[in-house]
mmCIF entry with sequence, helices, sheets and N, C-alpha, C, O atoms, coordinates in Angstrom:
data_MODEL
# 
_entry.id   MODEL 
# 
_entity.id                         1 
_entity.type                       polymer 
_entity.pdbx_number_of_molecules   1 
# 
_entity_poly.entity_id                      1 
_entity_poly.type                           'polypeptide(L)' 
_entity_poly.nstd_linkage                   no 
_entity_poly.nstd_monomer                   no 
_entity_poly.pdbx_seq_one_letter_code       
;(UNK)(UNK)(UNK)(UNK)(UNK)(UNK)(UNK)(UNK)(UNK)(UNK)(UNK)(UNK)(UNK)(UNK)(UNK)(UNK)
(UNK)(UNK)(UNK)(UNK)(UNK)(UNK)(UNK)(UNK)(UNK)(UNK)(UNK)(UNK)(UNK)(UNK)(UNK)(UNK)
(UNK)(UNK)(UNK)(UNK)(UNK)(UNK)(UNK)(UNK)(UNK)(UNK)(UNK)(UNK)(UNK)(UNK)(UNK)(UNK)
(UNK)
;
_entity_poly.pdbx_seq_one_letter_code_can   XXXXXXXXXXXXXXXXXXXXXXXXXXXXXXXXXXXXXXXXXXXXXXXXX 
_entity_poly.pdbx_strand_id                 A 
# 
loop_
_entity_poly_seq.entity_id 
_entity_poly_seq.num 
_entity_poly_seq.mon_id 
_entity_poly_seq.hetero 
1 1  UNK n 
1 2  UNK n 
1 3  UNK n 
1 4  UNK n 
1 5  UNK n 
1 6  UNK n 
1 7  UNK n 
1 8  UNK n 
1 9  UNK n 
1 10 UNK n 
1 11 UNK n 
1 12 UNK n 
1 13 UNK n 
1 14 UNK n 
1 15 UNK n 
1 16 UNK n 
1 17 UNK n 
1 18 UNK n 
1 19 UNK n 
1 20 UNK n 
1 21 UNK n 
1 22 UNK n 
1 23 UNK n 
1 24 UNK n 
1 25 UNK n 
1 26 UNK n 
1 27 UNK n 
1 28 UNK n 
1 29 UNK n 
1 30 UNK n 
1 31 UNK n 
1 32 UNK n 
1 33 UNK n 
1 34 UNK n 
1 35 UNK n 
1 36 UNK n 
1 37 UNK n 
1 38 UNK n 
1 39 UNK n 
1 40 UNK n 
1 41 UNK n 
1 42 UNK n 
1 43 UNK n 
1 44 UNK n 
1 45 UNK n 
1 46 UNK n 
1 47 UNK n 
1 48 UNK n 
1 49 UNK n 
# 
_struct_asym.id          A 
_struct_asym.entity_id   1 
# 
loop_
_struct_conf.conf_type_id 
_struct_conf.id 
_struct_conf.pdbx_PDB_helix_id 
_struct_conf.beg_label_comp_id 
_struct_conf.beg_label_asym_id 
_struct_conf.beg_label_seq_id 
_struct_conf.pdbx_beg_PDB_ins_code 
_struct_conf.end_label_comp_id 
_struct_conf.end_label_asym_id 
_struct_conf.end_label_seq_id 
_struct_conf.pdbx_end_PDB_ins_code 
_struct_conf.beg_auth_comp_id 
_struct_conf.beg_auth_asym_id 
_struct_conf.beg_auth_seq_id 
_struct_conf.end_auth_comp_id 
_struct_conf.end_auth_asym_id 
_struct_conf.end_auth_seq_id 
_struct_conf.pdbx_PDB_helix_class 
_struct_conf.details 
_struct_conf.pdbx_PDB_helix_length 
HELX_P HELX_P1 AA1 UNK A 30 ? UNK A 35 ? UNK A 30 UNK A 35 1 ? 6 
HELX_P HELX_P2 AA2 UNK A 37 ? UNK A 41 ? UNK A 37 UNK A 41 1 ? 5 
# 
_struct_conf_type.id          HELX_P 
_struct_conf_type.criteria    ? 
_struct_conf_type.reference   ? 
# 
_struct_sheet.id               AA1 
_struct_sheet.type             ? 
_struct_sheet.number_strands   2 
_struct_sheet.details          ? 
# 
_struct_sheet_order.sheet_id     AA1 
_struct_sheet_order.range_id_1   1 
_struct_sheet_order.range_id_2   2 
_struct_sheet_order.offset       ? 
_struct_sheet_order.sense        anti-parallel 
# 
loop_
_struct_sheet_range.sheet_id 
_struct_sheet_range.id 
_struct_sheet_range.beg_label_comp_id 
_struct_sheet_range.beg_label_asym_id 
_struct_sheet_range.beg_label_seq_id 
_struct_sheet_range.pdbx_beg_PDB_ins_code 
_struct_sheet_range.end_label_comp_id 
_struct_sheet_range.end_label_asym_id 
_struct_sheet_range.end_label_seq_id 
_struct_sheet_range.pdbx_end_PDB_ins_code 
_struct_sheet_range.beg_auth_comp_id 
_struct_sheet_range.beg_auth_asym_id 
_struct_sheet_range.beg_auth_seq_id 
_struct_sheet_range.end_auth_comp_id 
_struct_sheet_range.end_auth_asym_id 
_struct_sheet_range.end_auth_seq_id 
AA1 1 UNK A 19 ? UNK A 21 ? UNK A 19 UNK A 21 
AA1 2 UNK A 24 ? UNK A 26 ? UNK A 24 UNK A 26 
# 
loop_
_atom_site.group_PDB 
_atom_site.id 
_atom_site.type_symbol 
_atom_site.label_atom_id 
_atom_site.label_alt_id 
_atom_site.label_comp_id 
_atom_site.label_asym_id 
_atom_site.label_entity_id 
_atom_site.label_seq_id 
_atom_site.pdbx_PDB_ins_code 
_atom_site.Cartn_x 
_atom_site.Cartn_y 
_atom_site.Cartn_z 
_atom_site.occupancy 
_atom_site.B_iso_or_equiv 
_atom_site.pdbx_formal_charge 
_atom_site.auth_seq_id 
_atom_site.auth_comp_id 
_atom_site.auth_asym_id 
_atom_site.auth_atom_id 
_atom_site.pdbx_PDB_model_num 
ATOM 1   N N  . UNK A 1 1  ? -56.857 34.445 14.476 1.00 0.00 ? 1  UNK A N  1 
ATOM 2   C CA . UNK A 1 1  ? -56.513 33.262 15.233 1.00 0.00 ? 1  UNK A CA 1 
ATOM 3   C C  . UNK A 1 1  ? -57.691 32.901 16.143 1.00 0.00 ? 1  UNK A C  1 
ATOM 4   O O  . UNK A 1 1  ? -58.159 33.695 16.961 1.00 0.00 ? 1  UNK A O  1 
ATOM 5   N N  . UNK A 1 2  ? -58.081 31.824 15.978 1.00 0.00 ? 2  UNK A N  1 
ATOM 6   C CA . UNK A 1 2  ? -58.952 31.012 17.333 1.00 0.00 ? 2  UNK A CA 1 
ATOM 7   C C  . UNK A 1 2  ? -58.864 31.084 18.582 1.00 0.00 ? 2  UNK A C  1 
ATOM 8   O O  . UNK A 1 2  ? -58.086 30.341 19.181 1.00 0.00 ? 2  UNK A O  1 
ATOM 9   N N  . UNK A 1 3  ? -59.845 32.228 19.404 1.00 0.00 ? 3  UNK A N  1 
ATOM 10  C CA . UNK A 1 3  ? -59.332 32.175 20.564 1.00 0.00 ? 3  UNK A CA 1 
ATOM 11  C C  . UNK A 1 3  ? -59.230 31.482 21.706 1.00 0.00 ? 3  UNK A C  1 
ATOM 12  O O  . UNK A 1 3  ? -58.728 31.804 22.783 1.00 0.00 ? 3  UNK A O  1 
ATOM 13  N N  . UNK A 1 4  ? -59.945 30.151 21.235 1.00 0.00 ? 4  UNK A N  1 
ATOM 14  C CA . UNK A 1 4  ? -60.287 28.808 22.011 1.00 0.00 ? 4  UNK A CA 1 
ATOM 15  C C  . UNK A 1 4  ? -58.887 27.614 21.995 1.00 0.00 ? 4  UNK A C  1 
ATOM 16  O O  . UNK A 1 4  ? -58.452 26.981 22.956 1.00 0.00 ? 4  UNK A O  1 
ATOM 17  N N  . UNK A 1 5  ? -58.392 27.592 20.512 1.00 0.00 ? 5  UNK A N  1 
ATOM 18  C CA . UNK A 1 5  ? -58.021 26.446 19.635 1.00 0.00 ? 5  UNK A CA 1 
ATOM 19  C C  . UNK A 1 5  ? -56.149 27.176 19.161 1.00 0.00 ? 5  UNK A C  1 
ATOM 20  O O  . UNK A 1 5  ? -55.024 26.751 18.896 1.00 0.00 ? 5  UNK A O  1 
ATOM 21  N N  . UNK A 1 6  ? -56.879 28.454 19.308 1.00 0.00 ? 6  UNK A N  1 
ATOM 22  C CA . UNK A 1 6  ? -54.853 28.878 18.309 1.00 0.00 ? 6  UNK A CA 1 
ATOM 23  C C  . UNK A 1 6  ? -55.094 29.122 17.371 1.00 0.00 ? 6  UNK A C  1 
ATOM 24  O O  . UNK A 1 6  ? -54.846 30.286 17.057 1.00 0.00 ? 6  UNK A O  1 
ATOM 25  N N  . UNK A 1 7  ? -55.844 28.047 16.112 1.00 0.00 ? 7  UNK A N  1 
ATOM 26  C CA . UNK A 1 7  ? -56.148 27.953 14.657 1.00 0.00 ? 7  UNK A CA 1 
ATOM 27  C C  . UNK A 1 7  ? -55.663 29.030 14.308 1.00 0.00 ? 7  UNK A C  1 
ATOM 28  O O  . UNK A 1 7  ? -55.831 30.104 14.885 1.00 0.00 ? 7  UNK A O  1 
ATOM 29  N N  . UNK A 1 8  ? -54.694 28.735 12.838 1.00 0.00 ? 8  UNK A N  1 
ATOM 30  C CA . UNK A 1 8  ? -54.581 30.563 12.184 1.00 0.00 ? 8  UNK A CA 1 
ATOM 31  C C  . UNK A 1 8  ? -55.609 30.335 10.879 1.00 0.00 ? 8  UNK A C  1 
ATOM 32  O O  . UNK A 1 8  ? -55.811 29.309 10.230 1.00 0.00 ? 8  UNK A O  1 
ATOM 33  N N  . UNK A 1 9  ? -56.275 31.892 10.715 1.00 0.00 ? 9  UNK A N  1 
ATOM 34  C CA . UNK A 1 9  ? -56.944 31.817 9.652  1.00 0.00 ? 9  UNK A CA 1 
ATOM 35  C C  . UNK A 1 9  ? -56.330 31.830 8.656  1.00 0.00 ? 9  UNK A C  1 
ATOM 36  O O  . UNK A 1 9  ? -55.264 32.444 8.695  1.00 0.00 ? 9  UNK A O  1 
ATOM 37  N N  . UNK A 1 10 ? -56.797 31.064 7.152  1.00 0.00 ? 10 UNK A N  1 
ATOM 38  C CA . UNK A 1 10 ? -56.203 30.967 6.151  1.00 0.00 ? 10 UNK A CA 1 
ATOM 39  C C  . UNK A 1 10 ? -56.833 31.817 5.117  1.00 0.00 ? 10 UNK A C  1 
ATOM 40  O O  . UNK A 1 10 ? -56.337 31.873 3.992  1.00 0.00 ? 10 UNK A O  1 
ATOM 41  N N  . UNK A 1 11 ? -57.772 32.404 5.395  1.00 0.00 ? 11 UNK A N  1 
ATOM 42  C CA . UNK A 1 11 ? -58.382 33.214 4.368  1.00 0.00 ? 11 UNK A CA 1 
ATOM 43  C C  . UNK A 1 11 ? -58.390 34.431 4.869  1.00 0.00 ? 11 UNK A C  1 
ATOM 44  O O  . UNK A 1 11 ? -58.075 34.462 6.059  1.00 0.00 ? 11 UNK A O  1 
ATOM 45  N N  . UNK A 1 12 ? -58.709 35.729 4.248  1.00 0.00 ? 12 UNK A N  1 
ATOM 46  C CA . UNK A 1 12 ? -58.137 37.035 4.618  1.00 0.00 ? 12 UNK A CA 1 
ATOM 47  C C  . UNK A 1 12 ? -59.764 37.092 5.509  1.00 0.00 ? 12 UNK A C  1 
ATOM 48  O O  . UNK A 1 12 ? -59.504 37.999 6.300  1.00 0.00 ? 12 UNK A O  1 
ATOM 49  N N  . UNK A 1 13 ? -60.684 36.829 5.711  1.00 0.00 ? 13 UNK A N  1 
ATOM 50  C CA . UNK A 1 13 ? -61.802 36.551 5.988  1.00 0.00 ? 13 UNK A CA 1 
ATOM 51  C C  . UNK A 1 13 ? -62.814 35.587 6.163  1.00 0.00 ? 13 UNK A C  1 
ATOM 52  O O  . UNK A 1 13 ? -63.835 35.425 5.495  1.00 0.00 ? 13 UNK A O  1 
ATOM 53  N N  . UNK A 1 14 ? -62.260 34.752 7.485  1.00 0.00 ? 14 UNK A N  1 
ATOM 54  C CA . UNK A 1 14 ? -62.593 33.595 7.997  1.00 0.00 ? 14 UNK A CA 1 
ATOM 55  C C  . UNK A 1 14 ? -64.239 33.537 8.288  1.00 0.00 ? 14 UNK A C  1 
ATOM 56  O O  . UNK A 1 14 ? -64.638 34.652 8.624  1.00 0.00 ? 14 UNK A O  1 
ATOM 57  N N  . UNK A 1 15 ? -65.076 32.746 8.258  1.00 0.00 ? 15 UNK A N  1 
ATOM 58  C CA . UNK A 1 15 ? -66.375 32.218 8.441  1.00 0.00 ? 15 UNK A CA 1 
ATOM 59  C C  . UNK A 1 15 ? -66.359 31.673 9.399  1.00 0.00 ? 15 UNK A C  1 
ATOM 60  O O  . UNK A 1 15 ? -66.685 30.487 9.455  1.00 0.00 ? 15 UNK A O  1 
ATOM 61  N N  . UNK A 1 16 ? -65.728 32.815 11.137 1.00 0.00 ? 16 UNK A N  1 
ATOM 62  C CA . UNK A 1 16 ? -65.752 31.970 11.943 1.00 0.00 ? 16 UNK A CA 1 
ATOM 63  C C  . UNK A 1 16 ? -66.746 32.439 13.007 1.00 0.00 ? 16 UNK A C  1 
ATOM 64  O O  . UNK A 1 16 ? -67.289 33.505 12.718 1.00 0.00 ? 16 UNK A O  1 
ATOM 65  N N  . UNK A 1 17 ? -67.069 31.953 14.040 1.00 0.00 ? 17 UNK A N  1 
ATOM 66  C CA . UNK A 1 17 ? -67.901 32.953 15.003 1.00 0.00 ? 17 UNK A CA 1 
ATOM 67  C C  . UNK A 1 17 ? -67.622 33.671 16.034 1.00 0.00 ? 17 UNK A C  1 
ATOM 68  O O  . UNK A 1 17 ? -66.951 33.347 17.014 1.00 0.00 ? 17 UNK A O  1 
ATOM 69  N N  . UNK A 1 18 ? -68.334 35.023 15.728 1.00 0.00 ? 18 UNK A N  1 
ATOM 70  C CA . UNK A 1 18 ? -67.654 36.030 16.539 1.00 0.00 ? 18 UNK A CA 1 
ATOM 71  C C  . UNK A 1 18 ? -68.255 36.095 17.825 1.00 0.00 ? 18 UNK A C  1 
ATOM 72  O O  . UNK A 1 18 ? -69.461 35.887 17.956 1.00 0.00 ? 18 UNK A O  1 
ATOM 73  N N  . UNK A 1 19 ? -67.447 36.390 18.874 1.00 0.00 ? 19 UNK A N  1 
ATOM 74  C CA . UNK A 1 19 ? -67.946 36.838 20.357 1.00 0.00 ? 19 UNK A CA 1 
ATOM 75  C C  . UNK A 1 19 ? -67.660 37.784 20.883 1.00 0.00 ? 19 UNK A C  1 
ATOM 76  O O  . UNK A 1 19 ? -66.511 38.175 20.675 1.00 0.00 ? 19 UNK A O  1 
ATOM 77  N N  . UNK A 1 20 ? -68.586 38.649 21.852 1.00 0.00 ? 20 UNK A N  1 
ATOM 78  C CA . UNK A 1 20 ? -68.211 39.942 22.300 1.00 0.00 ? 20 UNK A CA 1 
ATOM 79  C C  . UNK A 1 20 ? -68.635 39.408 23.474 1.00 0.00 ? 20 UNK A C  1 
ATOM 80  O O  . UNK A 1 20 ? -69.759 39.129 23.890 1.00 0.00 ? 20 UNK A O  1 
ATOM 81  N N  . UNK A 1 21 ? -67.180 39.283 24.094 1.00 0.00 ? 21 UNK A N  1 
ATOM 82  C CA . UNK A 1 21 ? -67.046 39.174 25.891 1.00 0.00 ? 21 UNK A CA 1 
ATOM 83  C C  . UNK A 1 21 ? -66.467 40.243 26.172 1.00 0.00 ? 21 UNK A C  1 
ATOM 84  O O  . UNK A 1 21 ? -65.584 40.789 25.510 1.00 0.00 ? 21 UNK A O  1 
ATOM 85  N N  . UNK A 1 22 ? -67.090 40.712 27.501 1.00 0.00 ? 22 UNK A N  1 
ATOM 86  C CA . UNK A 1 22 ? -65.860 41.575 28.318 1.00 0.00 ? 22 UNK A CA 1 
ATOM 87  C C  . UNK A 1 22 ? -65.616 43.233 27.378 1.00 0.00 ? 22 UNK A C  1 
ATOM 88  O O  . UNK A 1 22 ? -64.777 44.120 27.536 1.00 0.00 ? 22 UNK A O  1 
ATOM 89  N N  . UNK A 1 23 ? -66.793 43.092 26.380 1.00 0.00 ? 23 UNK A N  1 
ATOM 90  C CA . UNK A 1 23 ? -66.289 44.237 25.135 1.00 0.00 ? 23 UNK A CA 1 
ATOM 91  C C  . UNK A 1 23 ? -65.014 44.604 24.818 1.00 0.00 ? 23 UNK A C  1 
ATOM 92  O O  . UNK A 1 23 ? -64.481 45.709 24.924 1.00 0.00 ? 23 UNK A O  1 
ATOM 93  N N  . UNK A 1 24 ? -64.403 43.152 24.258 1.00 0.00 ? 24 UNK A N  1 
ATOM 94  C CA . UNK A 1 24 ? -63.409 42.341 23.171 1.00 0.00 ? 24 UNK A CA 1 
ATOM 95  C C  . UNK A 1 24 ? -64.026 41.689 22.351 1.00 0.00 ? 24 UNK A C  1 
ATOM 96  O O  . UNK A 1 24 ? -65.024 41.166 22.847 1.00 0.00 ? 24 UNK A O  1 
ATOM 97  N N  . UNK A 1 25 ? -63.814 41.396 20.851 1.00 0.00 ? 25 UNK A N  1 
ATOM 98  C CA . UNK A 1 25 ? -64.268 40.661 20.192 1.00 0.00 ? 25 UNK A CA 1 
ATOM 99  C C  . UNK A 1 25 ? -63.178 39.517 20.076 1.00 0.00 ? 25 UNK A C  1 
ATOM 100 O O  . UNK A 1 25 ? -61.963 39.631 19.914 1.00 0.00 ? 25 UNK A O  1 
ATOM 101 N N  . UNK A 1 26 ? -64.015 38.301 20.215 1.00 0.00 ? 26 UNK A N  1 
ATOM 102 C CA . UNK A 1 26 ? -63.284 37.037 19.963 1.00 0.00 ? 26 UNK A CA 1 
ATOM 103 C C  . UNK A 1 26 ? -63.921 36.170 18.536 1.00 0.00 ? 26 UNK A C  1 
ATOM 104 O O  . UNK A 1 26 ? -65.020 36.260 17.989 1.00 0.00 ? 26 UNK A O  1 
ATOM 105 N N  . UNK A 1 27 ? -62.858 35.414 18.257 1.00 0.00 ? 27 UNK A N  1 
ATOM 106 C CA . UNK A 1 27 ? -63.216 34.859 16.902 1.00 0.00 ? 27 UNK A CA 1 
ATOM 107 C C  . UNK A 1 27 ? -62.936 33.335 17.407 1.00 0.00 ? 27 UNK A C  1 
ATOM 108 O O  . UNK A 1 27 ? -61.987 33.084 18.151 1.00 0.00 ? 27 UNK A O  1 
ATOM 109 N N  . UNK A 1 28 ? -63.823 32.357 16.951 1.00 0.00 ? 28 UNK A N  1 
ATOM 110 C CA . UNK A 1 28 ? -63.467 30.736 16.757 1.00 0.00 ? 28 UNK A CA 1 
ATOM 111 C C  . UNK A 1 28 ? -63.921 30.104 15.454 1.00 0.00 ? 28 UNK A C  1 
ATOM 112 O O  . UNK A 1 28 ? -64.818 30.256 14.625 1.00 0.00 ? 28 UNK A O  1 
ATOM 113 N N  . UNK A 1 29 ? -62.814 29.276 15.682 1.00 0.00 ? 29 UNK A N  1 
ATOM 114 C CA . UNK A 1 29 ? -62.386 28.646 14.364 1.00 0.00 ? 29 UNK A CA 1 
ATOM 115 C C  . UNK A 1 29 ? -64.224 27.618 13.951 1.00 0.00 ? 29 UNK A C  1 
ATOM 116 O O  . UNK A 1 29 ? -65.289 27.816 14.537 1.00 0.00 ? 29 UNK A O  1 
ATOM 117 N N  . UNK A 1 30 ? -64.008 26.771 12.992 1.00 0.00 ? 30 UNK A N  1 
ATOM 118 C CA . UNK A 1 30 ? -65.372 25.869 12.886 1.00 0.00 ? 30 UNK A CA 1 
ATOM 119 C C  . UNK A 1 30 ? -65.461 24.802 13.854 1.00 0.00 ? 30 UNK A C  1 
ATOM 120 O O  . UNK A 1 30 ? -66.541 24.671 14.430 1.00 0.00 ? 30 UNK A O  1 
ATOM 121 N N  . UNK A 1 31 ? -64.548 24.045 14.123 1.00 0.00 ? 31 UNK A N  1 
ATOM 122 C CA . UNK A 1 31 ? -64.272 22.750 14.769 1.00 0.00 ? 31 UNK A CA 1 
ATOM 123 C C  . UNK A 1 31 ? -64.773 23.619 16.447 1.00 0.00 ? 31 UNK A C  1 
ATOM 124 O O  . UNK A 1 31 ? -65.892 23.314 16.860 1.00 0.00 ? 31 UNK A O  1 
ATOM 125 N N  . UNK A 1 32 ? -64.156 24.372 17.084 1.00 0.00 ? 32 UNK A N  1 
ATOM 126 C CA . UNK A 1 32 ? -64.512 25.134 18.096 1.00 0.00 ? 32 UNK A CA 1 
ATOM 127 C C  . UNK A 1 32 ? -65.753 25.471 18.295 1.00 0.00 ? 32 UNK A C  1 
ATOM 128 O O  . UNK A 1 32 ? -66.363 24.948 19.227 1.00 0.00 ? 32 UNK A O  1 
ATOM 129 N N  . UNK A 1 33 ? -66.448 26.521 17.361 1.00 0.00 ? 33 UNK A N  1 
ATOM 130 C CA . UNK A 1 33 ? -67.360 26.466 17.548 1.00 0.00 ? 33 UNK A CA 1 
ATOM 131 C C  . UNK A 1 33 ? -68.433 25.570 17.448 1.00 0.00 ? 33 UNK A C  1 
ATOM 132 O O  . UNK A 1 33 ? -69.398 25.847 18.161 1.00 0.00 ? 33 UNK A O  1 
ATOM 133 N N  . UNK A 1 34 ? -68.550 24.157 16.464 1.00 0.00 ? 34 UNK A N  1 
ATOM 134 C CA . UNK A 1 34 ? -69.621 23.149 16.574 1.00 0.00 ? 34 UNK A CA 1 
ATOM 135 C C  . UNK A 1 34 ? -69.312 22.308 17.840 1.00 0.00 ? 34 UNK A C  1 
ATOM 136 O O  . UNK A 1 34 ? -70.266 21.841 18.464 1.00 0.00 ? 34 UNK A O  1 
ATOM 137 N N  . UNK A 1 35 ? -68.274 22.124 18.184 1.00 0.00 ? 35 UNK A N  1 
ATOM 138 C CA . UNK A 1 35 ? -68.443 21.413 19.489 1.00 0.00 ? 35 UNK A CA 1 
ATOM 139 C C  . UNK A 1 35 ? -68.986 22.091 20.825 1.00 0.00 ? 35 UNK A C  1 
ATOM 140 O O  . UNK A 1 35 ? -69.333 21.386 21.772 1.00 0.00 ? 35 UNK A O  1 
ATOM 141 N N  . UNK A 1 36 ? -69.041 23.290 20.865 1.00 0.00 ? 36 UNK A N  1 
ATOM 142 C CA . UNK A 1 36 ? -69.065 24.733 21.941 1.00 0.00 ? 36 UNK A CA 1 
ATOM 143 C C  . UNK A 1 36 ? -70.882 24.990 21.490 1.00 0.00 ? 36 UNK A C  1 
ATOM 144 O O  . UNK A 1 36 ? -71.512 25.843 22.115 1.00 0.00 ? 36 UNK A O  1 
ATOM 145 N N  . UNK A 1 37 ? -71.455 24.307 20.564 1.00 0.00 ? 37 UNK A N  1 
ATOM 146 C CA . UNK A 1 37 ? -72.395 25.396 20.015 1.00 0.00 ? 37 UNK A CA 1 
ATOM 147 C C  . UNK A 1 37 ? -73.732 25.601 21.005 1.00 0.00 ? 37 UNK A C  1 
ATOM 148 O O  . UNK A 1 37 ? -74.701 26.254 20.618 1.00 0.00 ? 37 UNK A O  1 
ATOM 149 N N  . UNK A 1 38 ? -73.690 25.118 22.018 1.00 0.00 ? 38 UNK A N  1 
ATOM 150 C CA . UNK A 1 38 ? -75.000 24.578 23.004 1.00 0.00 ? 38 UNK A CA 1 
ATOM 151 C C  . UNK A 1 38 ? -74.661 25.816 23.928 1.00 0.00 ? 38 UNK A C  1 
ATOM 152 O O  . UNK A 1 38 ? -75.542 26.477 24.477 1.00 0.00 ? 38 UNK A O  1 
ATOM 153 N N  . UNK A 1 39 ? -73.083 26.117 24.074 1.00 0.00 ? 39 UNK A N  1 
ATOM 154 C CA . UNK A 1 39 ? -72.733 27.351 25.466 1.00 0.00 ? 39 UNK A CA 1 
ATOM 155 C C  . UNK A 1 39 ? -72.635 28.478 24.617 1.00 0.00 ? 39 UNK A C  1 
ATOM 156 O O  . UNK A 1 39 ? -72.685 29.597 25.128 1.00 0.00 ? 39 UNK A O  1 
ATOM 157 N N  . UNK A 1 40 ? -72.449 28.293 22.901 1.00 0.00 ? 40 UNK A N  1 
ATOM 158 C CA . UNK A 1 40 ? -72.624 29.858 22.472 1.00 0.00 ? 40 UNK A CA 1 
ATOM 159 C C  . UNK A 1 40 ? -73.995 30.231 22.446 1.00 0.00 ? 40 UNK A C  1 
ATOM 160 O O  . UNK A 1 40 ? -74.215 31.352 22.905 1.00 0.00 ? 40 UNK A O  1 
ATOM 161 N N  . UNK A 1 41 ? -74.887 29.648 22.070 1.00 0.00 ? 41 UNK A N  1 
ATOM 162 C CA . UNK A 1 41 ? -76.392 29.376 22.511 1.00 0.00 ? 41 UNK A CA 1 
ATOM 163 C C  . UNK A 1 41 ? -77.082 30.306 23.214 1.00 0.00 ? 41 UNK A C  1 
ATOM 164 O O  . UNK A 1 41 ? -77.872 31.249 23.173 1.00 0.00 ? 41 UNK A O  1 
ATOM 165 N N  . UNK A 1 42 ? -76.480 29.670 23.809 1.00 0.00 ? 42 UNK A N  1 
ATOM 166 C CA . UNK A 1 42 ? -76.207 30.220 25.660 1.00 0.00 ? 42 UNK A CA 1 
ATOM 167 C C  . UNK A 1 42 ? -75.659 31.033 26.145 1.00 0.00 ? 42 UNK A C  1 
ATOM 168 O O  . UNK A 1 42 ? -75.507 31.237 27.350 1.00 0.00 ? 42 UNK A O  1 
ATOM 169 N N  . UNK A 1 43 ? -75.244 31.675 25.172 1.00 0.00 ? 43 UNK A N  1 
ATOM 170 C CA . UNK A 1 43 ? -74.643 32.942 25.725 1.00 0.00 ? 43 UNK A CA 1 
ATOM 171 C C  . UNK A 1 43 ? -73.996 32.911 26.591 1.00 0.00 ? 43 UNK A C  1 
ATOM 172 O O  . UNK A 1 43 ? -74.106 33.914 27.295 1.00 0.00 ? 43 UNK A O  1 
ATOM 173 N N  . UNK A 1 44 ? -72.992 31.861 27.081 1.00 0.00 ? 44 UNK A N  1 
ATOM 174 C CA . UNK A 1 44 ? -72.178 32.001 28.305 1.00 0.00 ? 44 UNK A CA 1 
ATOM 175 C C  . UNK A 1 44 ? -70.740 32.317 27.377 1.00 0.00 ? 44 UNK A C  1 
ATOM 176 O O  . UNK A 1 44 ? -70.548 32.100 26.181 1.00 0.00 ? 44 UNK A O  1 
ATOM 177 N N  . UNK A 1 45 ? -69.801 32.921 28.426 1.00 0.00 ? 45 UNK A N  1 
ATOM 178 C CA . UNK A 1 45 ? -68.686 33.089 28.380 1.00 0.00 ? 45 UNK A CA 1 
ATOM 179 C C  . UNK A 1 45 ? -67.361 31.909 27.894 1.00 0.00 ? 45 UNK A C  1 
ATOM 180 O O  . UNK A 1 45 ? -66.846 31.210 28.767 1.00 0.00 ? 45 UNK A O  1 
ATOM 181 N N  . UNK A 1 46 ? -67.071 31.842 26.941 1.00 0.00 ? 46 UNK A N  1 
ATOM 182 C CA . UNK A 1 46 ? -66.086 30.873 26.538 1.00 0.00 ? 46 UNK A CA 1 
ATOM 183 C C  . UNK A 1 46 ? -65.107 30.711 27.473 1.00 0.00 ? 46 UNK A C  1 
ATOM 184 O O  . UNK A 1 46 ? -64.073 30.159 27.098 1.00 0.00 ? 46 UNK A O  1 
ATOM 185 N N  . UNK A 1 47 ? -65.216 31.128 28.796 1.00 0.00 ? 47 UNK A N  1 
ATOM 186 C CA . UNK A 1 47 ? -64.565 30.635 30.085 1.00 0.00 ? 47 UNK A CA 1 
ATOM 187 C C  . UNK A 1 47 ? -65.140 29.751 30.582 1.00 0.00 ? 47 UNK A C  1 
ATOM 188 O O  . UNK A 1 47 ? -64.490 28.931 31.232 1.00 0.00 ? 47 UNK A O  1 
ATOM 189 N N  . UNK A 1 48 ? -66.290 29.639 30.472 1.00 0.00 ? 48 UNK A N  1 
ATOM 190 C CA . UNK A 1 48 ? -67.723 28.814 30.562 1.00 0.00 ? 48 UNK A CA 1 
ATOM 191 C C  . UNK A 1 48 ? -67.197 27.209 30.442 1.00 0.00 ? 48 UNK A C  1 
ATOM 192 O O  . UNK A 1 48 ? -67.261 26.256 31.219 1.00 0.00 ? 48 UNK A O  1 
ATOM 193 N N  . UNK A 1 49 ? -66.674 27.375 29.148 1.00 0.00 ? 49 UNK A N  1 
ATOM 194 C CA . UNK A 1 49 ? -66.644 26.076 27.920 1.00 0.00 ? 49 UNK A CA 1 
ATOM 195 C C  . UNK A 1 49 ? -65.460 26.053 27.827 1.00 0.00 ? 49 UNK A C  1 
ATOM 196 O O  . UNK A 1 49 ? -64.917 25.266 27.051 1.00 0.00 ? 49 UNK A O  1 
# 
């Protein structure tokens, strides 16, 4: 699931992008991440964005 958006993945292995905040891994969907892609960049925190 998208941890930005909700999105559920539909494939057993989504092509989405991964983040390690807080040493948790987070996953976002495509739509999430191309609009976000300047603060993943950036290495800021998807609290950030």
């Amino acid at each position: 699931m998208c941890a930005r958006c909700g999105t559920q993945a539909k494939a057993p292995q989504p092509t989405w992008t991964c983040s390690v905040e807080n040493g948790m891994r987070r996953y976002f969907c495509d739509t999430c991440s191309r609009e976000n892609l300047r603060a993943i960049e950036g290495r800021l925190d998807s609290a950030w964005w």
